[in-house]
N, C-alpha and C positions, 0 to 999 in steps of 0.2 A: 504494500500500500504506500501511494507515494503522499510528500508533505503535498499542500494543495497550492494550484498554480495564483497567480496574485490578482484570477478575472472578479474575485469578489462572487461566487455564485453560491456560496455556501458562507452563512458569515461566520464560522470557526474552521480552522483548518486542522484542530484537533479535537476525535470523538472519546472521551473518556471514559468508560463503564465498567462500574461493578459487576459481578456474575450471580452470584445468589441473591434472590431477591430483588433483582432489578435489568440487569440482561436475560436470567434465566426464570424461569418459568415457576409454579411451583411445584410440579413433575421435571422440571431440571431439564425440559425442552427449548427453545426458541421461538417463537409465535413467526410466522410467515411473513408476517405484517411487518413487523421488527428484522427480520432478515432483508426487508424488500428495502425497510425504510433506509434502513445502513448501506446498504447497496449503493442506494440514490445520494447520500451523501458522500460515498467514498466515488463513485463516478463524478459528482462536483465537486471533488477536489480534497475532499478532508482525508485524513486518515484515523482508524479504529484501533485505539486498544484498549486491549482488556486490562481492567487493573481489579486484581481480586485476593481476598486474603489466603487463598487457597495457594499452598505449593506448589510448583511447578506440579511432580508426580499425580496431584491428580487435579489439576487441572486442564493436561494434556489431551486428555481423552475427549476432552467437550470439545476444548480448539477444535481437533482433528474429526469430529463432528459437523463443525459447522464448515469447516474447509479454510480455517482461519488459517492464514501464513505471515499474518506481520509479530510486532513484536508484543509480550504481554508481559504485564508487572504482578511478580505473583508473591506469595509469604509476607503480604504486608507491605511491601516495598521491598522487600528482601533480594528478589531475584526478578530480573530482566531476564526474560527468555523468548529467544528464537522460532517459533511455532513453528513457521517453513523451514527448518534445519534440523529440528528440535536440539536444539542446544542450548545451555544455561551462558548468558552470558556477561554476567553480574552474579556473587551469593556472597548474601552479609552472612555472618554466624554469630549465633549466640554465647556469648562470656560464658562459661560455664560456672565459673567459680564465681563470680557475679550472681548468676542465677542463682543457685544455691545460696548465697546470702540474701539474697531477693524472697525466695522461698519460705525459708529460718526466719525472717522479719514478718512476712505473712502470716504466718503460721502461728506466732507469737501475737498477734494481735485476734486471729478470728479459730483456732483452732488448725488441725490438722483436716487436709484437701483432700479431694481424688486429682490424679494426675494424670498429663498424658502429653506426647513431645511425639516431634515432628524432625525428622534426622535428613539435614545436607543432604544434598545430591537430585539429579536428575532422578535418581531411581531411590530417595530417600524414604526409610520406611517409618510409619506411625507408629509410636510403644503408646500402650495401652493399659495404666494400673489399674487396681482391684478398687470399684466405686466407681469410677468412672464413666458416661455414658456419653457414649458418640451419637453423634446427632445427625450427623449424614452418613451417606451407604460407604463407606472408605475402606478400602484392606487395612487389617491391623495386626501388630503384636503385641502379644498381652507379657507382661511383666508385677512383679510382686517384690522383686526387690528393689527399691528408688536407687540403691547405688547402682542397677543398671541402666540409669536414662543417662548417665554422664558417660556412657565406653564410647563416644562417637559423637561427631560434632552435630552442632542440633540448631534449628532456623528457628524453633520457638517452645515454650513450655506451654500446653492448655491447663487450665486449675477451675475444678467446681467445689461445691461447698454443700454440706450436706442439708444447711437450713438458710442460707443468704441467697439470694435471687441476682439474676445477674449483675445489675445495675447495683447492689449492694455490696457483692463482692468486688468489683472494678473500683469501685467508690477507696474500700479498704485497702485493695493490694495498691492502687496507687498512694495513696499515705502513707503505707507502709512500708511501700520500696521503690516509690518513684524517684529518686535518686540512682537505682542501681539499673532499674528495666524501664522501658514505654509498657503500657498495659492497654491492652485494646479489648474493644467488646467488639467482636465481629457479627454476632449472630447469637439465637436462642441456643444458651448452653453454653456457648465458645468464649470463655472470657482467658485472654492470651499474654504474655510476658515475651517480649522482643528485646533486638541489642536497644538499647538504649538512644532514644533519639529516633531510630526507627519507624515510618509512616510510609503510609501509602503514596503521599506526596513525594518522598525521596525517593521511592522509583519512577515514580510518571516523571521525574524532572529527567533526571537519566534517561527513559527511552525518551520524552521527548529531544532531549538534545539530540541523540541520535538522527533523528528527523528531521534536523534544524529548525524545531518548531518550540515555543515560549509557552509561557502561561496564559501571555492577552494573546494565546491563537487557540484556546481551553472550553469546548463544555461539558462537565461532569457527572457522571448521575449516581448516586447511589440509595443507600436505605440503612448504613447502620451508624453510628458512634466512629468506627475507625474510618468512617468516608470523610469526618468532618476534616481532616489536614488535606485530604484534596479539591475539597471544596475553597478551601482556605488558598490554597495556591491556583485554582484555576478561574480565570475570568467569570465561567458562570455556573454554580453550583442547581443542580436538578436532584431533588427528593421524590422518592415514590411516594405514591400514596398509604401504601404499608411502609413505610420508614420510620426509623424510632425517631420519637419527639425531640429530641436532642440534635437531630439531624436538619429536622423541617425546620427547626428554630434559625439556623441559619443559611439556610438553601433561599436561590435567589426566587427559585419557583418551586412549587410542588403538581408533579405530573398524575396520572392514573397510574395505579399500580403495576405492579409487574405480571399479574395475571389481565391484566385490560391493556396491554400496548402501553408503558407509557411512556416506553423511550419513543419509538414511533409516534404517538402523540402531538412530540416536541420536535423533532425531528420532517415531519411531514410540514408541521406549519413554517421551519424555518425554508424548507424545500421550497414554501407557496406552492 
């Protein structure tokens, strides 16, 4: 997908979206509608990428799905990856020893977690401790001792809580260790610990640059908490109509949701 020529026929020459919740469906499809409307903006000139909290490993599958070959920002901001190559090409990693004092300080304020981490690599695998509940269909490995989430480098820690509700515990793990990790709440269930500094913003600037494309050439859409740093850096922030409140609080507009089109929505009327 190339950067978009300077006729003015699309007024952003970059499309930025989320995947859960907002490109994707809530059966984890694409609507026709949405595929057509993207089409139409990347034939006028913009270009599409995906920016989704999901890691490369399983976000690949959907790319290669939809026939995506540009570039996507995936783990948060973590990894810049090559769809048409498939190749990583950017991965931040998680401190380890950091995290673990991130952890210990959590911990210390709300109790003991269920855990679960996400391991480097193009073919990085999910571990999966004892309480924990995955919330999307993902492969995983299950683990029972925590000193095996640190044998192998890691793009992020997930942490739930037995009686705190998401917004609760993001609340606490950032008080408690917001100096040592970023803490995102990506999605129902998914409340995450990153390198520090870490957003989804710090990869979309990256692959944009790659494009020779800025932020006033930005529009963004997403639905959770960790959309809000890309909204912050992109010219024009778009919330779904399912988006948490925190989200729409800042978003220049609020579209239809991700089951009613509402990338296309936004998309079609800037088309005319």
């Amino acid at each position: 997908m190339s950067p978009a020529s300077p006729s003015g026929r699309f007024p952003y020459q970059l499309i930025a979206t989320d995947l859960d919740g907002t490109l994707l469906r809530s059966d984890e499809s694409v609507a026709q509608r949405t595929r057509e409307a993207l089409a139409a903006a990347t034939e006028a000139g913009a270009a599409h990428i995906v920016v989704t909290g999901r890691s490369a490993p399983w976000t690949r599958h959907i790319l290669d799905d939809l026939g995506y070959a540009g570039l996507a920002v995936c783990g948060q901001g973590a990894q810049v990856y090559d769809a048409g190559t498939h190749r990583l090409l950017t991965s931040v990693t998680l401190d380890r020893q950091l995290a673990g004092v991130a952890l210990a300080k959590i911990e210390a304020e709300v109790g003991p977690l269920y855990l679960a981490a996400g391991r480097d690599g193009l073919d990085g695998d999910m571990l999966v401790g004892p309480g924990y509940t995955v919330t999307v269909d993902l492969p995983a490995i299950p683990f029972t001792d925590a000193s095996d989430l640190w044998t192998a480098p890691l793009n992020k820690i997930f942490i739930q809580h037995p009686t705190l509700d998401d917004d609760e515990l993001a609340e606490a793990a950032r008080n408690a260790a917001g100096g040592f990790v970023t803490v995102a709440l990506a999605g129902a269930g998914i409340v995450e610990l990153l390198p520090l500094g870490l957003s989804k913003a710090t990869g979309l600037s990256l692959a944009a640059r790659r494009l020779g494309l800025k932020a006033a050439d930005t529009i963004a859409f997403g639905d959770m908490p960790n959309d809000i740093p890309m909204f912050a850096w992109a010219s024009r922030g778009v919330a779904m109509a399912n988006a948490h409140e925190e989200l729409k609080a800042v978003a220049d507009e609020v579209t239809a949701s991700n089951d009613e089109d509402g990338i296309a929505v936004v998309l079609e009327r800037l088309l005319g």
